[in-house]
Structures are given as structure tokens and as C-alpha cells.
C-alpha positions in Angstrom: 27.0 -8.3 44.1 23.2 -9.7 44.3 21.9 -6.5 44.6 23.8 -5.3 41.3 22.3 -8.0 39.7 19.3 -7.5 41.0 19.1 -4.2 39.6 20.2 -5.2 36.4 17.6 -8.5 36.4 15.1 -5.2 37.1 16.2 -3.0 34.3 16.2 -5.6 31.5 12.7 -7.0 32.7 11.7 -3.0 32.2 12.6 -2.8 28.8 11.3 -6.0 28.0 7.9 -4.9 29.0 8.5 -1.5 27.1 9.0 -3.2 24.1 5.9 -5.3 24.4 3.9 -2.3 25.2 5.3 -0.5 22.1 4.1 -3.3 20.0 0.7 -3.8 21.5 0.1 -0.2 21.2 1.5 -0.4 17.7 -0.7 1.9 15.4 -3.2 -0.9 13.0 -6.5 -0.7 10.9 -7.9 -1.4 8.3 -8.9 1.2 5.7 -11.1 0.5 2.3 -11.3 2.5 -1.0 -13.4 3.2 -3.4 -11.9 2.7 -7.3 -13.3 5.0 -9.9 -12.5 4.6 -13.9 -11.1 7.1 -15.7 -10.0 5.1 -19.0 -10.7 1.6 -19.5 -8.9 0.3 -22.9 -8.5 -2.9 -22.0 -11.0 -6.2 -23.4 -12.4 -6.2 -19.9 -15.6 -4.6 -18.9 -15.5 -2.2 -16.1 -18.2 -3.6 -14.2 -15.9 -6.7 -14.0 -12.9 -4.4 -13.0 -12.1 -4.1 -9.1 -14.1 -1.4 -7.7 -12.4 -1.4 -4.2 -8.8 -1.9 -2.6 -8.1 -2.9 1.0 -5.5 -1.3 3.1 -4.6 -3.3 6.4 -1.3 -1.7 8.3 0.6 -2.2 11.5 3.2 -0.5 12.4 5.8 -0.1 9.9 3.8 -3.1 8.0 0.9 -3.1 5.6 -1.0 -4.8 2.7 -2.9 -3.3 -0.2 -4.9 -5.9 -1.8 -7.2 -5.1 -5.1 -9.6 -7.9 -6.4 -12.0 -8.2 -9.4 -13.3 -10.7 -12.1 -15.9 -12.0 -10.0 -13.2 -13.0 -7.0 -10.8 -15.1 -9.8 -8.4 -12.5 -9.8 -6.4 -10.8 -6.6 -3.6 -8.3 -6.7 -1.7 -7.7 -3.4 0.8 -6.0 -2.1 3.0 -6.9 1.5 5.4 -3.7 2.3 7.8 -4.0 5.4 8.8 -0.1 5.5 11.7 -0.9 7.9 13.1 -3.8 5.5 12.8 -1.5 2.8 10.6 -4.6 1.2 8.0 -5.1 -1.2 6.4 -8.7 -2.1 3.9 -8.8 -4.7 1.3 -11.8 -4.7 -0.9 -12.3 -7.7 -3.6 -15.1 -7.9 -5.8 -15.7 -11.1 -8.0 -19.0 -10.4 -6.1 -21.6 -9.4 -2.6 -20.1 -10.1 -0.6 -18.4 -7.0 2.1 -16.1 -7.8 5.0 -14.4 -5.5 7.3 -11.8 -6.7 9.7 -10.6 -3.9 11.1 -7.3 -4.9 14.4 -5.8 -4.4 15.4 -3.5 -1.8 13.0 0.3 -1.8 11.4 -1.4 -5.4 8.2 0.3 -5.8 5.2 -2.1 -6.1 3.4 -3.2 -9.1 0.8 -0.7 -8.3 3.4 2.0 -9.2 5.4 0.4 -11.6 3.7 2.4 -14.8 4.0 5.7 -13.6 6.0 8.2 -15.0 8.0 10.6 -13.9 6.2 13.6 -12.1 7.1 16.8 -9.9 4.9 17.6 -6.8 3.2 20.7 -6.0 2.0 21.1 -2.6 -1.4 23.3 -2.3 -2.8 25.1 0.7 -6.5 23.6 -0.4 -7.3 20.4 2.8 -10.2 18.8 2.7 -12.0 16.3 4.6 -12.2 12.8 3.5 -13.3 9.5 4.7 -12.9 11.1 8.3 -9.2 12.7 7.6 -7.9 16.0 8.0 -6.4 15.9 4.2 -4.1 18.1 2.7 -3.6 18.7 -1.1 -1.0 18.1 -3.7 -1.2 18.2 -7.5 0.7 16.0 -9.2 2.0 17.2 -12.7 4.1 14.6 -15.2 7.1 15.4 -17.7 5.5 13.0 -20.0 2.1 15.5 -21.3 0.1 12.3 -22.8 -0.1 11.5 -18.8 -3.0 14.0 -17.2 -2.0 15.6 -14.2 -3.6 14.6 -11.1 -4.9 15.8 -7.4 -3.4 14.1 -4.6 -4.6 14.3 -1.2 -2.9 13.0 1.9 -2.9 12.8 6.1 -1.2 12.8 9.0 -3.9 12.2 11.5 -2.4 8.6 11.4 1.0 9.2 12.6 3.1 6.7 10.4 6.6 6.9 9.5 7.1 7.8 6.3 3.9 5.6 4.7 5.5 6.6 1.5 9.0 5.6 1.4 8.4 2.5 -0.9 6.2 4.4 -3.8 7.0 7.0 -6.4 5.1 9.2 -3.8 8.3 9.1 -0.9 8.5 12.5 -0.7 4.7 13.3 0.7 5.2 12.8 4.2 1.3 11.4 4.9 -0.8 8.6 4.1 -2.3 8.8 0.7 -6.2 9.0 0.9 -7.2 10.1 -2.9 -4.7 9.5 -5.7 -4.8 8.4 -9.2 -3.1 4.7 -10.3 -2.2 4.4 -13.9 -2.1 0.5 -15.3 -1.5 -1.0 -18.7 -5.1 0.6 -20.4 -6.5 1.5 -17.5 -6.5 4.8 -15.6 -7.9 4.6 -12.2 -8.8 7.0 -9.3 -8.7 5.4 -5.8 -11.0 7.5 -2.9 -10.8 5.9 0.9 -13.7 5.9 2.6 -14.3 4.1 5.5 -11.3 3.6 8.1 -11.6 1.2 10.9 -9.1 1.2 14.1 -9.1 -2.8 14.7 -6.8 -5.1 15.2 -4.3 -6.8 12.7 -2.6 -9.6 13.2 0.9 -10.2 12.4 0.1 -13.3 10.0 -1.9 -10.8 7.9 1.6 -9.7 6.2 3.2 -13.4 5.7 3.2 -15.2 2.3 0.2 -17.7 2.3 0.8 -21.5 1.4 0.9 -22.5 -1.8 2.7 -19.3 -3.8 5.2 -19.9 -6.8 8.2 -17.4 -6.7 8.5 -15.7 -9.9 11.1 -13.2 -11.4 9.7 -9.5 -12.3 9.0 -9.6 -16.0 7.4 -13.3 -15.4 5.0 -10.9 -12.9 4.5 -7.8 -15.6 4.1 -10.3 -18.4 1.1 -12.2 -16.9 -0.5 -9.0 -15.3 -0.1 -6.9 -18.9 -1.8 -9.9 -20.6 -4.8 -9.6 -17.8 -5.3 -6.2 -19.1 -4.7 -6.1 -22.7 
């Protein structure tokens, strides 16, 4: 009978250190973007527009986080691809703003996008360090230009896409195109760096207000009317 236990203490402390390992060696970084215009309609400048977004991931979690007007304004976005979650945080000056989405929502980045097929092209290219592959991306609506995509899978994650109008490309996205209210934008990574990301990195900071959706679009439209 000890010896059964034994054995069973042994296995369980085995799996316990398995899982630890899994998440130590969990795959993390950080990777930056550059953000090109290709419309600007709204009253703001462009020089006063964002001109780079910030990827930080781990595991099946990540954070996109865009910022502009001089550091006043900050657009982020915490996915949990497992949960199937998307929380939106939005802070202009002094006012903090949390929208938690329901189940596989697509993010505010996302949310003006129309409908669109996918046509996958042998063309790669190498980008930011990537082995990238290419996609054009054509919409029903014709007032929306078509675009070139271009995606990876030297970073082995799990379907990056699943929460994005983009779930059926099964790599990360490297160059792509993000269409707001009167602005058109194209997004370019260039610089990836392998370093370690710490689980706080995807909670909700103190001091956010929940919000409902159309509370979220109504303030973000009016940033960019």
C-alpha cells in the first residue's frame, strides 16, 4: 500500500513539474509595428496620429496597444485565445475605459471591416525577420480597396487569428491594412524581441470604468471624426 502511494505521490509531482515547465517555456515577446497612412479624413493631423502599435503575447495570451495625441490617447486590446475573450481598454487624458466583449467578438481594431474573401498567393517575403507568406485580401463592398496581407508561422501559435475577421489565416499577421472611422491605415512589424512577459501584462489596470459597446464606438468615432 505505501509503495502504491508512493508511486502515485511520484506521478502527480511529475506532472506538476510538466506543467510548470510548459508554462515557463511558454512561447512570449514582444513585437513593434510600424503604422503608415493611407487616408486620413478625420480633423486630426497625421503627425498627431499613432505611428506605431505594440504586440506583447504569451502563450495563448496577448495585447495590442496603439497610442497617439502626444501620449493622451491609448487604444488597447487584451485577447485570451483560449477564453475565446476580447477586452478593450481606451484611455483619453484622465478618463479610463473598459469594454469586455462577448464570447469570439472581434476587437475594436476590426470592428469596421467589411466583409472580404481571402486569396492565398505563392509570393513570401521576408519581413521584420519572418519567413512571410502572402494573401490578398479582396472585399464585397468595391468602395473598400483590396489589400496584401502577409503572415508567419515561424512563431508557432495556435491559431493567433481565431478572434479577428482574419481566423481563417493560420499565422501571425506581420503586414496588413486596418480600416477606422476616416482613417485607413497600413500596419508593417518590424522589430521582434524574444523577452519575457509577465502575466500581469494582460490584467485590467486599476482605475478602469466598464462600459457597454456602443458607449466604446460612440467615444472612439467622436476621437476620429
Amino acid at each position: 500500500m505505501r509503495i502504491r502511494l508512493t508511486f502515485i505521490a511520484i506521478l502527480l509531482l511529475h506532472f506538476v513539474a510538466c506543467r510548470e515547465g510548459e508554462k515557463a517555456h511558454q512561447l512570449q515577446g514582444i513585437i513593434e509595428y510600424d503604422v503608415t497612412y493611407l487616408s486620413n479624413r478625420s480633423s486630426m493631423p497625421t503627425n498627431l496620429l499613432p505611428h506605431k502599435i505594440v504586440l506583447k503575447f504569451k502563450g495563448s495570451k496577448n495585447i495590442t496597444t496603439i497610442e497617439g495625441f502626444m501620449g493622451m490617447f491609448a487604444l488597447s486590446n487584451i485577447s485570451d485565445l483560449r477564453k475565446g475573450r476580447n477586452i478593450t481598454l481606451l484611455k483619453v487624458m484622465d478618463k479610463k475605459l473598459c469594454y469586455v466583449g462577448e464570447r469570439n467578438e472581434v476587437p475594436f481594431f476590426f470592428e469596421y471591416m467589411k466583409e472580404f474573401d481571402i486569396k492565398y498567393e505563392s509570393d513570401t517575403m521576408r519581413i521584420a525577420g519572418f519567413n512571410c507568406k502572402k494573401a490578398l485580401i479582396n472585399f464585397s463592398d468595391t468602395l473598400q480597396k483590396a489589400f496584401e496581407l502577409y503572415y508567419t508561422n515561424d512563431l508557432p501559435i495556435d491559431k493567433p487569428n481565431r478572434l479577428t475577421p482574419f481566423k481563417d489565416i493560420d499565422g501571425l499577421l506581420i503586414a496588413f491594412n486596418i480600416q477606422l472611422p476616416n482613417i485607413e491605415m497600413r500596419v508593417t512589424a518590424v522589430r521582434y524581441r524574444p523577452v519575457v512577459v509577465t502575466g500581469d501584462t494582460f490584467e485590467v489596470p486599476d482605475g478602469y470604468k466598464k462600459v457597454s459597446k456602443r458607449q466604446m464606438l460612440s467615444i472612439i468615432n467622436k476621437l476620429l471624426e
